[in-house]
C-alpha positions as CSV (number, residue, x, y, z in Angstrom):
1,X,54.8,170.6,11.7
2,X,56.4,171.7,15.1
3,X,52.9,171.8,16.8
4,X,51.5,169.2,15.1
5,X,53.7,166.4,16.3
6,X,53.6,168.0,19.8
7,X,49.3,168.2,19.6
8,X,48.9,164.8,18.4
9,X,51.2,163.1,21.3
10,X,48.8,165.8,23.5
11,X,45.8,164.5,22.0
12,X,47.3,160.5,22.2
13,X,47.9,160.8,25.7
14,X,44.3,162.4,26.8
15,X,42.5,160.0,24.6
16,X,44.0,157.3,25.6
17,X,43.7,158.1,29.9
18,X,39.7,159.1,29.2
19,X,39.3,155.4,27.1
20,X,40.7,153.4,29.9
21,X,39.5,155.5,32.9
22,X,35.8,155.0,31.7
23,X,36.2,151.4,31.3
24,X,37.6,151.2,34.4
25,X,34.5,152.9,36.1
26,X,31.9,151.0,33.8
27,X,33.5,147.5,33.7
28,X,34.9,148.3,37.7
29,X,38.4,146.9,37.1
30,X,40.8,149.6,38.6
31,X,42.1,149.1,42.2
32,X,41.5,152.4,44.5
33,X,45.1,152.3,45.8
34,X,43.9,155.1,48.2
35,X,41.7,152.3,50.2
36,X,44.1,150.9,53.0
37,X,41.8,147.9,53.1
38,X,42.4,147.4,49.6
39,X,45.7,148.4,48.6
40,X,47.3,145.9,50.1
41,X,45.7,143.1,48.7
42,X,46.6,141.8,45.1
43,X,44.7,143.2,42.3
44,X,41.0,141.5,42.0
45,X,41.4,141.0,38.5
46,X,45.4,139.8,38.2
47,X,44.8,136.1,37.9
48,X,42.9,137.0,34.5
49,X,44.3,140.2,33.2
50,X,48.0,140.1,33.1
51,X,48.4,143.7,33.5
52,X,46.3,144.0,36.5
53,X,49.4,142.2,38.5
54,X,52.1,144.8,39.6
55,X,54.6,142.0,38.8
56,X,54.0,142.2,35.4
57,X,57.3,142.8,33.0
58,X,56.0,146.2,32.1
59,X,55.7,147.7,35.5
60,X,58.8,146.2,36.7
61,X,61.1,146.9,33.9
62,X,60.1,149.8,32.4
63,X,57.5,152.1,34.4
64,X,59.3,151.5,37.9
65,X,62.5,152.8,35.6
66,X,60.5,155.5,33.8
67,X,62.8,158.1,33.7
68,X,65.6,155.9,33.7
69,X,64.8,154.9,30.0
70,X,63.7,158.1,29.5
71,X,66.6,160.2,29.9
72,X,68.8,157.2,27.8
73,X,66.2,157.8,25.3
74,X,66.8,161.6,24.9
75,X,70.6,161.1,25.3
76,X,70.9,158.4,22.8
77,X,68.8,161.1,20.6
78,X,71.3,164.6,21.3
79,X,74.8,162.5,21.0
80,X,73.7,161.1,17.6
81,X,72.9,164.5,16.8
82,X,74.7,166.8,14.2
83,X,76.9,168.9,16.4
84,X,74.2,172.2,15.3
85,X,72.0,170.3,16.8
86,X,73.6,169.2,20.1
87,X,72.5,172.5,21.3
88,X,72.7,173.1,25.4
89,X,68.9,174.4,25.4
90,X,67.9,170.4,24.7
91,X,70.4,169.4,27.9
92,X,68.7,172.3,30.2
93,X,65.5,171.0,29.2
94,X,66.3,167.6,29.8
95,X,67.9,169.1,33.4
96,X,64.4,171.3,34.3
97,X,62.2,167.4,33.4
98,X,64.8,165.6,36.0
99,X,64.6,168.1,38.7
100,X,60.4,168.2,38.2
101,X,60.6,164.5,38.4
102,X,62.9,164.9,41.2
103,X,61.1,167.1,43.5
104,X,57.5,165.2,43.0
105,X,58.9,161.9,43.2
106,X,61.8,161.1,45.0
107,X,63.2,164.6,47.6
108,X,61.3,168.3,48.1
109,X,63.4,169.2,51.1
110,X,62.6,166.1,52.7
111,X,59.6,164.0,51.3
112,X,58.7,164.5,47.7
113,X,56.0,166.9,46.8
114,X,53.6,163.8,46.1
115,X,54.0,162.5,49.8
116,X,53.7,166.1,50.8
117,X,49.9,166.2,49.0
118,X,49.1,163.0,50.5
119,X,49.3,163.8,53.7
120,X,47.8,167.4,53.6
121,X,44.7,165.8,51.9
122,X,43.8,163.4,55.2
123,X,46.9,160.7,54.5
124,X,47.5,158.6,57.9
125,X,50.9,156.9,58.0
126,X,49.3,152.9,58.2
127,X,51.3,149.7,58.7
128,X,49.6,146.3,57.0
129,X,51.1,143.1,59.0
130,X,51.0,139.3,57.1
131,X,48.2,138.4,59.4
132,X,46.0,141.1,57.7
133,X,45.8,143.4,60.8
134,X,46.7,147.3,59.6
135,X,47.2,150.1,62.3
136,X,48.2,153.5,62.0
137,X,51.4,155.5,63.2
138,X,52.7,158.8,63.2
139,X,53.1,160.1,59.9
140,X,56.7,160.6,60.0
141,X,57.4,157.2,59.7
142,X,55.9,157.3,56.3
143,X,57.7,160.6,55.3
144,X,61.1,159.4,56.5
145,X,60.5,156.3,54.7
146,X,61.0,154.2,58.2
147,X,60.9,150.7,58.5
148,X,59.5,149.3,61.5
149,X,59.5,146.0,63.5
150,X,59.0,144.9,66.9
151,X,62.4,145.1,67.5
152,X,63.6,148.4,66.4
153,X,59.9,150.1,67.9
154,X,58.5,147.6,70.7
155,X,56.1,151.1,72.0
156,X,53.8,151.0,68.3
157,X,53.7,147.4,68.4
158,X,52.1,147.9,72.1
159,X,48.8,146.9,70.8
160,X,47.4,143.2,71.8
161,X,48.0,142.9,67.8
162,X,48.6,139.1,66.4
163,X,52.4,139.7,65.3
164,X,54.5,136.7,64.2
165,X,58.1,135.9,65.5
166,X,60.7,137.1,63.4
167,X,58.5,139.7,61.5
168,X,61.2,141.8,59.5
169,X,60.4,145.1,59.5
170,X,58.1,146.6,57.3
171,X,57.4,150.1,55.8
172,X,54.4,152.2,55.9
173,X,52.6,153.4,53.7
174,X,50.2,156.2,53.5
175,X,47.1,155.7,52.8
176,X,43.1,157.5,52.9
177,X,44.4,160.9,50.9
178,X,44.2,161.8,47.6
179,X,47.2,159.6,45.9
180,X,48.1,161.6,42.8
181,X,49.1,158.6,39.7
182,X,52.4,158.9,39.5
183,X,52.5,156.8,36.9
184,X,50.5,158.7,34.8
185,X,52.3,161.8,35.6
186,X,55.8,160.6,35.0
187,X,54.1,159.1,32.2
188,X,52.5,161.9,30.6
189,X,55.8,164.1,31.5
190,X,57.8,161.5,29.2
191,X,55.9,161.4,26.3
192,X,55.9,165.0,25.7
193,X,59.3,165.3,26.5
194,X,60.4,162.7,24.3
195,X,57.8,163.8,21.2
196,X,59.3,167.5,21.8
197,X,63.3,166.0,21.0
198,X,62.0,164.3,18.2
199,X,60.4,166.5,16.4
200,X,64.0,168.3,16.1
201,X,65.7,165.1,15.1
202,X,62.5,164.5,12.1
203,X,63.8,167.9,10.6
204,X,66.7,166.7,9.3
205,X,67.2,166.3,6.0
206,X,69.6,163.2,6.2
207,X,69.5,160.6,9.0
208,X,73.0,158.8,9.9
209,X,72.6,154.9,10.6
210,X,73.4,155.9,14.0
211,X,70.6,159.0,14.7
212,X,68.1,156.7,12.6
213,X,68.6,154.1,15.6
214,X,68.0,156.5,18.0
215,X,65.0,157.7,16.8
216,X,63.3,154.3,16.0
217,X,64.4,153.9,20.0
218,X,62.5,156.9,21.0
219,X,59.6,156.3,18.9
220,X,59.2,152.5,20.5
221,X,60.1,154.4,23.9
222,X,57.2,156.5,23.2
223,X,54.8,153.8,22.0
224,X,55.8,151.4,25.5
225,X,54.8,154.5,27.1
226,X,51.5,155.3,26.0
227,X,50.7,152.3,26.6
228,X,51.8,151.7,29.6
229,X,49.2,154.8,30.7
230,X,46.3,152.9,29.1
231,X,47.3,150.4,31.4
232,X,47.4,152.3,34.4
233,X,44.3,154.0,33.3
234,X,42.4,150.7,33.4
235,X,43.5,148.8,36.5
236,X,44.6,151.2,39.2
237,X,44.2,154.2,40.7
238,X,40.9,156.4,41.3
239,X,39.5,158.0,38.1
240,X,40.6,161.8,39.9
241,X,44.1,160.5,41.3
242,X,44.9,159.6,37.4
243,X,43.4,163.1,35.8
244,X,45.6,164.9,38.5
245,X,48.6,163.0,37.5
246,X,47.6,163.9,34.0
247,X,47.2,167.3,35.1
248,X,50.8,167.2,36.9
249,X,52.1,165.7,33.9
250,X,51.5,168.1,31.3
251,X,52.3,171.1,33.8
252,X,55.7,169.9,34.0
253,X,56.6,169.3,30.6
254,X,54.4,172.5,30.3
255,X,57.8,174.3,31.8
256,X,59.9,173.3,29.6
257,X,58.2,175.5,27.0
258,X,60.0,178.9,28.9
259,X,63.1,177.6,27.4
């Protein structure tokens, strides 16, 4: 039973990714968010697929929270917990997924891991102004997470560029290298995670009201997730940026197993 639950969320996640990455390369509806001609324009397909638009209530509310929901999914599930079962091995696993999320994500002695890779692969540091114009700066504005303006850096705005008064400043980005999904890592990294805790909350042999609630929580948790991969499988990112998030994804959960 243990490696059954854990296979079939394996075998969920990697079906689902390979179904909506090759209807996004036969029916041409993901946005290469590599492109810095493309990325910053919306999604070609948003005013007919609702999903395809970044503003959608999924991505706002639950992927851009991921591991937000996440780790009140998993806590939700220990406290309910019969006190055998509150063991600390569940908490240090939880502790090893937050600091992987951590160090890809958000700080790896400076800019996360997943900046790091964009910028070793050919990644240039590019600023995309309202009239359309993009430039490039140094790449340490995009690592430092540095907004500009005219104001606060008159010397990069030197260029006879069409810049509007009043332009508030605005962040670079980086753009041209190989921008690993996040999504689908963090993703991919959940699901696991999650399916992993519940399988030791299923053993049970009798459910309190509470732990029942909890686990019908995880189990929609789990469901919002999968398919919020399908839907990042189908409209965005590069069919090689989402297997290497997928990749990413299952190597971190993948550590959890030394414990």
């Amino acid at each position: 039973m243990t490696f059954e639950v854990r296979h079939a969320a394996f075998g969920a996640i990697t079906a689902i990714l390979l179904f909506g990455t090759i209807h996004s390369v036969m029916h041409e509806t993901y946005l290469d968010t590599s492109n810095p001609h493309l990325t910053h324009l919306p999604h070609h397909l948003q005013e007919t697929h609702y999903f395809a638009n970044k503003a959608n209530i999924l991505n706002i509310y639950f992927i851009k929270r991921a591991w937000g929901w996440t780790s009140a999914a998993f806590l939700a599930l220990w406290l309910t917990s019969p006190a055998h079962k509150q063991t600390v091995n569940r908490v240090v696993k939880w502790g090893v997924e937050t600091g992987i999320w951590l160090i890809f994500t958000n700080w790896f002695f400076g800019p996360a891991l997943l900046e790091r890779l964009i910028a070793a692969s050919g990644g240039v540091c590019t600023v995309h102004l309202p009239s359309g114009v993009a430039f490039s700066v140094p790449n340490d504005y995009c690592l430092t997470r540095t907004a500009i303006s005219p104001e606060t850096h008159p010397f990069l705005f030197a260029a006879p560029l069409w810049v509007p008064d009043g332009l508030l400043p605005v962040m670079p980005r980086l753009r041209k290298g190989h921008d690993v999904s996040g999504h689908v890592f963090l993703l991919t990294m959940s699901v696991l995670f999650l399916v992993d805790q519940l399988r030791v909350s299923l053993r049970a042999r009798a459910l309190s009201p509470a732990q029942a609630c909890a686990i019908v929580f995880n189990v929609v948790l789990v469901a919002i997730w999968l398919f919020a991969i399908y839907t990042t499988s189908v409209y965005f990112h590069s069919p090689f940026e989402k297997f290497t998030g997928y990749l990413l994804g299952v190597a971190g959960y993948t550590v959890t197993l030394l414990f």
